[in-house]
N, C-alpha and C positions, 0 to 999 in steps of 0.2 A: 453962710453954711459952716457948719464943726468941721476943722481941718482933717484931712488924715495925712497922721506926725510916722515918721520912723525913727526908733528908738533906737542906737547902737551901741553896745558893750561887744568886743571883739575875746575876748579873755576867758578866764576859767569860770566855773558854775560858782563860786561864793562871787566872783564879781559881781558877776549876773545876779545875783540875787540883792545887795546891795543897793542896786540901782532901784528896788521895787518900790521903795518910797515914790522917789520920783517920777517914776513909770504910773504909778497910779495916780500921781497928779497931774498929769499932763490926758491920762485916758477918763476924769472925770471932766474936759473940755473936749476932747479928741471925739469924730464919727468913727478913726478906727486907728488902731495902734498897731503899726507892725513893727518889729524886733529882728534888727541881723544883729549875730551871735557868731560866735565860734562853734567848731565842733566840742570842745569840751564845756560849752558854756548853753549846748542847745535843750539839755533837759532841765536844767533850773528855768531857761525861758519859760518853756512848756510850763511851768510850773507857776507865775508870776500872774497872780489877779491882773487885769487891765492890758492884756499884751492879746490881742485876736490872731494873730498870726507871724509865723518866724519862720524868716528864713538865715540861713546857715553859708557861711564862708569861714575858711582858713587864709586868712590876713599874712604875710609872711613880714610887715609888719610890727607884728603881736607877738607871734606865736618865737616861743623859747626857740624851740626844734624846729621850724618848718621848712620848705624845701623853697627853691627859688620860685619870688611871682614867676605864676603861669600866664602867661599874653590871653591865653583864649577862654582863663577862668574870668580873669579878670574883668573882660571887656564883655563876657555873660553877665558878670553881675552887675554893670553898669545898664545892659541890657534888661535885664530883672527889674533894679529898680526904675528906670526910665516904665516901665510897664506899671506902673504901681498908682501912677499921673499922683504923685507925693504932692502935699502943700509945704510941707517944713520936715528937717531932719535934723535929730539931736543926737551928738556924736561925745560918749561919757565914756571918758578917761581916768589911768589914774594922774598921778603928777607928774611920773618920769615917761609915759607915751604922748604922742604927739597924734591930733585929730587931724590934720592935714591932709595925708596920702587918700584918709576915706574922702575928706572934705573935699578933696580935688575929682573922685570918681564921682560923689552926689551930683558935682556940678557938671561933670559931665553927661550925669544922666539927666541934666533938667530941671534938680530939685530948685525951687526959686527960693526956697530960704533955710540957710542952715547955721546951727549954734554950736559951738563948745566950748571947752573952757581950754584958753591956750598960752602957752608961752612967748611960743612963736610969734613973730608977726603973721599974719595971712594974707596980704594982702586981698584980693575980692573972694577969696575961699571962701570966707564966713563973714556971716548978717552980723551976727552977734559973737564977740571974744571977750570970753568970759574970764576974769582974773581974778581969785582967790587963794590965799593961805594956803602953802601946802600942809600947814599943820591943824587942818579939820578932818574930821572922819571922812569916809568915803560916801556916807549915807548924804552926810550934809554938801559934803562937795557938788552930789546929783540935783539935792535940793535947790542949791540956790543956781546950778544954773537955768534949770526950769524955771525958778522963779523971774530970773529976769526977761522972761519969754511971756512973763503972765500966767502963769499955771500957779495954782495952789492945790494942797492938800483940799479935800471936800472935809466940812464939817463930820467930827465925827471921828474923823482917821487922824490916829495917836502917832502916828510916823512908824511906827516900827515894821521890822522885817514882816512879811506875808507868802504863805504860798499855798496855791489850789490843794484843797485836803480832799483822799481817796478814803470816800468811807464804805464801796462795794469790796475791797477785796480783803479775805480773810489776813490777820497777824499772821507773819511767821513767829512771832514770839508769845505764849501764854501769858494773858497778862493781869492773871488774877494777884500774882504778888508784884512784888515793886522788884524794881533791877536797875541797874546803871550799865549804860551804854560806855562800852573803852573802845576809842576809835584810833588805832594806832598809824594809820596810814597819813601820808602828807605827800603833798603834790611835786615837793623839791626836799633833796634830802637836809641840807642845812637846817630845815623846819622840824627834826625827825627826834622825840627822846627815843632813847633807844630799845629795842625789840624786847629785850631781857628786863630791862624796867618796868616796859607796859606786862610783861609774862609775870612779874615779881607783885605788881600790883593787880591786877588777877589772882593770883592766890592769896594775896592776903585778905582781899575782899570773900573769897569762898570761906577762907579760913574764919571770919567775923560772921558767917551766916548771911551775906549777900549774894544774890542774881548777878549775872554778869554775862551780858550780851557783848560780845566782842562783832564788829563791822567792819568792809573792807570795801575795795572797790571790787569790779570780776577780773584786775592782772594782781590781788594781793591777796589771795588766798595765802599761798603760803607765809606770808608774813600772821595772816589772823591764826593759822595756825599754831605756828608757832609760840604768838601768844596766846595763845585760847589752852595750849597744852592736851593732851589726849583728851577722848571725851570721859566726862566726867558727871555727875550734880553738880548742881549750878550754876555753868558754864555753857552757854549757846553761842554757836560758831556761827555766824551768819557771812563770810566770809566769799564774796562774789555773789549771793544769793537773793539781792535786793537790787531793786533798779533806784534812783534817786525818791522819787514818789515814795516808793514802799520804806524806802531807809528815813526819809521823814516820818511816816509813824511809828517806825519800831522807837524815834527818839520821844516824839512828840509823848509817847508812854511813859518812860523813860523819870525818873529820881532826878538824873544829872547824868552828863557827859562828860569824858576825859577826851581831849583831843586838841589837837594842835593848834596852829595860825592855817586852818585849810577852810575848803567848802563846807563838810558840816557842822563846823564853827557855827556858820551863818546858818545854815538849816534849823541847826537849834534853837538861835536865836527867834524864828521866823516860824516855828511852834511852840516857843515860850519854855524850853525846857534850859534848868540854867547849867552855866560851862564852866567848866574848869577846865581850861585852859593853858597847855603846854606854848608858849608864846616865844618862841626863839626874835629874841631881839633886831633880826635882821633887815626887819620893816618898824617903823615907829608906831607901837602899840594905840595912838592918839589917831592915826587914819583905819586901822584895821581891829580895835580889839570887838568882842561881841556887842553886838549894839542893841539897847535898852532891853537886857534880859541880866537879872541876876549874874554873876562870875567873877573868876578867882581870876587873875594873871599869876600862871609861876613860869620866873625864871630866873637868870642871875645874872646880876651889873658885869658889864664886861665892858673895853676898853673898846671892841669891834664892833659894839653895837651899831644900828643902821648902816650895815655892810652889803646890804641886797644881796649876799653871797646865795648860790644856790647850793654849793657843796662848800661846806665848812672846810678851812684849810687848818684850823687850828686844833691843837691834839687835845683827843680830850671830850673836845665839841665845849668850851666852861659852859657857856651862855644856858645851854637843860643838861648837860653831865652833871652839873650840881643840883639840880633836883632832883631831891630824894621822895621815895614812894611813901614815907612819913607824911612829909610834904602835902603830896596831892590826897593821901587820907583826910588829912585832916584840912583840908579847902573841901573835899564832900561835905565831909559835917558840918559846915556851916552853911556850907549851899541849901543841902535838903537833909529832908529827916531818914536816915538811912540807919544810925544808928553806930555808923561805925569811927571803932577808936584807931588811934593810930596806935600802926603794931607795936608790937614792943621787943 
C-alpha cells in the first residue's frame, strides 16, 4: 500500500514553497500528503500542488519572535499527529535549523519512520540523516533528501517552483496593458532597499510610460503607500488587498517584479514571471536566489556579507544603499520587454 508521508517546513511562506519540488515527488508515490507548516508558512501550503491536507503549528523552535513552548500545544500536536496513523515523516530544513525537536515529538507520536537532513547526530530520532553541502539551493536540498527515501520527480516535472492557480476570481488589476509588479516589503528589515528608493523607482517607471502595481502584505499598507505616492495614472496600490493566492496572479500577469530575498521572490518564480531581485547579501544568494525563472541579482560586495543579520548594524545599510534605481531600470529591460530606459 502507497504510504501516507507528512511533509514539514516549520518557517515562512517562500520556504514553503521551495520545498514544492519535492513535495511533489514524494505525492507522485504517496496515498496522501499531509503538511505541518507554520502560521506564516500555512497559505503557501494551501497553495502547493501534491499537499491533501495541512495542518498548522508555531514551533518556538523556528519561529524569530515566538513565545515559550506551550506544554499543552505541544503535547496536542503529538496528539494530532499520532491520529493521522503516519507511515513516514519528512522533516525540511534549512542549514542553520535543526530537525530534532520535531524529530523527537514524530516519534513520540508513533511515526515509525522518519528523515531529514542533519547535522546533528540523532541518535534513534531519525531512519534516515541526511548530509549534504550547505552550499546548494534550497529547492535541491528538499530534493535530494527525498531522493534518498526513493521518491523522484514523475516524468514530465521540470522541477521548478509550482503553485494551485485561481482562475474563478476576478483581477484586481486591469490587465489589458502590461505592468510591473514593485514589491517593496521583506520579512526582516536587513533585507529591505529602502522606502524612498522603491517611491524613486515608481516614478521613474510612470515617468517612461509604465503600469506599476505596487504589493504589500495586510500590516504594510503604509509602506505601499508610501511608495505607491498619492493616487495617480498609472500607479495601483494594492497594498494589504490581496490574500497570497490572488497576489500570485496579479504577478503571474506581471512584465517582471522588483523585490527582495522574501516570499514573493518565490511566488514569482512558481508562476514564471522573471525577478529582479533586490538580494541583500545576508543569506548566500547560491541556497536562496529565484530558482529556474529568469533574474537580475542586485546588490553590492560588502565585507559582511552572509551575516544572517536581521537588522543591519551598519550605516548606510552598503550591501542595497548602493543600489541605485538606474540599476534596477536597467535589469527590467533586460528581463522583459517593457521598454524602459534608465533615467537620466
Amino acid at each position: 500500500m502507497r504510504p501516507h508521508v507528512l511533509v514539514a517546513r516549520l518557517d515562512n511562506a517562500g520556504d514553503v514553497l521551495l520545498t514544492g519540488p519535492a513535495v511533489r515527488a514524494v505525492a507522485a508515490e504517496a496515498r496522501c500528503v499531509t503538511m505541518l507548516c507554520g502560521p506564516r508558512g500555512t497559505a503557501a501550503a494551501r497553495l502547493l500542488p501534491g499537499v491533501d491536507e495541512v495542518i498548522v503549528h508555531e514551533a518556538p523552535w523556528v519561529a524569530f519572535e515566538s513565545g515559550p513552548l506551550d506544554r499543552e500545544a505541544t503535547l496536542s500536536l503529538v496528539d494530532a499527529l499520532a491520529a493521522l496513523d503516519l507511515d513516514q515523516a519528512i522533516v525540511f530544513t534549512s542549514f542553520h535549523q535543526s530537525p530534532l525537536p520535531l524529530a523527537l515529538l514524530l516519534r513520540l507520536a508513533g511515526v515509525p519512520f522518519v528523515a531529514a537532513t542533519s547535522v546533528d547526530y540523532p541518535g534513534s530520532l531519525l531512519d534516515i540523516r541526511h548530509r549534504i553541502s550547505d552550499d546548494v539551493h534550497e529547492v535541491e536540498r528538499s530534493l535530494a533528501l527525498v531522493t534518498t527515501i526513493g521518491y523522484e520527480l514523475p516524468p514530465g516535472d521540470d522541477g521548478r517552483l509550482a503553485v494551485l492557480r485561481s482562475t474563478e476570481r476576478p483581477s484586481p488589476v486591469d490587465q489589458d496593458e502590461p505592468y510591473v509588479v514593485v514589491h517593496p516589503g521583506v520579512s526582516v528589515s536587513a533585507r529591505a532597499w529602502a522606502p524612498e528608493r522603491h517611491a524613486a523607482l515608481v516614478d521613474a517607471l510612470v515617468a517612461e510610460g509604465c503600469r506599476v502595481v505596487v504589493t504589500g502584505g495586510p500590516g504594510e499598507r503604509h509602506l505601499t503607500d508610501r511608495v505607491a505616492g498619492p493616487p495617480r495614472s498609472g500607479v495601483v496600490n494594492l497594498g494589504g488587498e490581496t490574500d497570497l493566492a490572488g497576489l500570485a496572479e496579479v504577478i503571474a500577469a506581471a512584465e517582471a517584479i522588483v523585490v527582495g530575498n522574501t516570499g514573493p521572490a518565490h511566488l514569482a518564480a512558481a508562476v514564471s514571471t522573471p525577478v529582479v531581485s533586490l538580494f541583500a547579501p545576508t543569506v548566500p544568494a547560491v541556497r536562496w536566489r529565484p530558482w529556474l525563472v529568469p533574474h537580475e541579482l542586485l546588490y553590492e560586495d560588502v565585507p559582511c556579507a552572509g551575516c544572517r543579520a536581521r537588522v543591519c548594524s551598519v550605516e548606510g545599510h552598503p550591501c542595497l544603499g548602493g543600489v541605485t534605481v538606474d540599476e534596477v531600470l536597467i535589469a527590467l529591460n533586460s528581463l522583459a520587454p517593457i521598454r524602459v530606459e534608465a533615467a537620466r
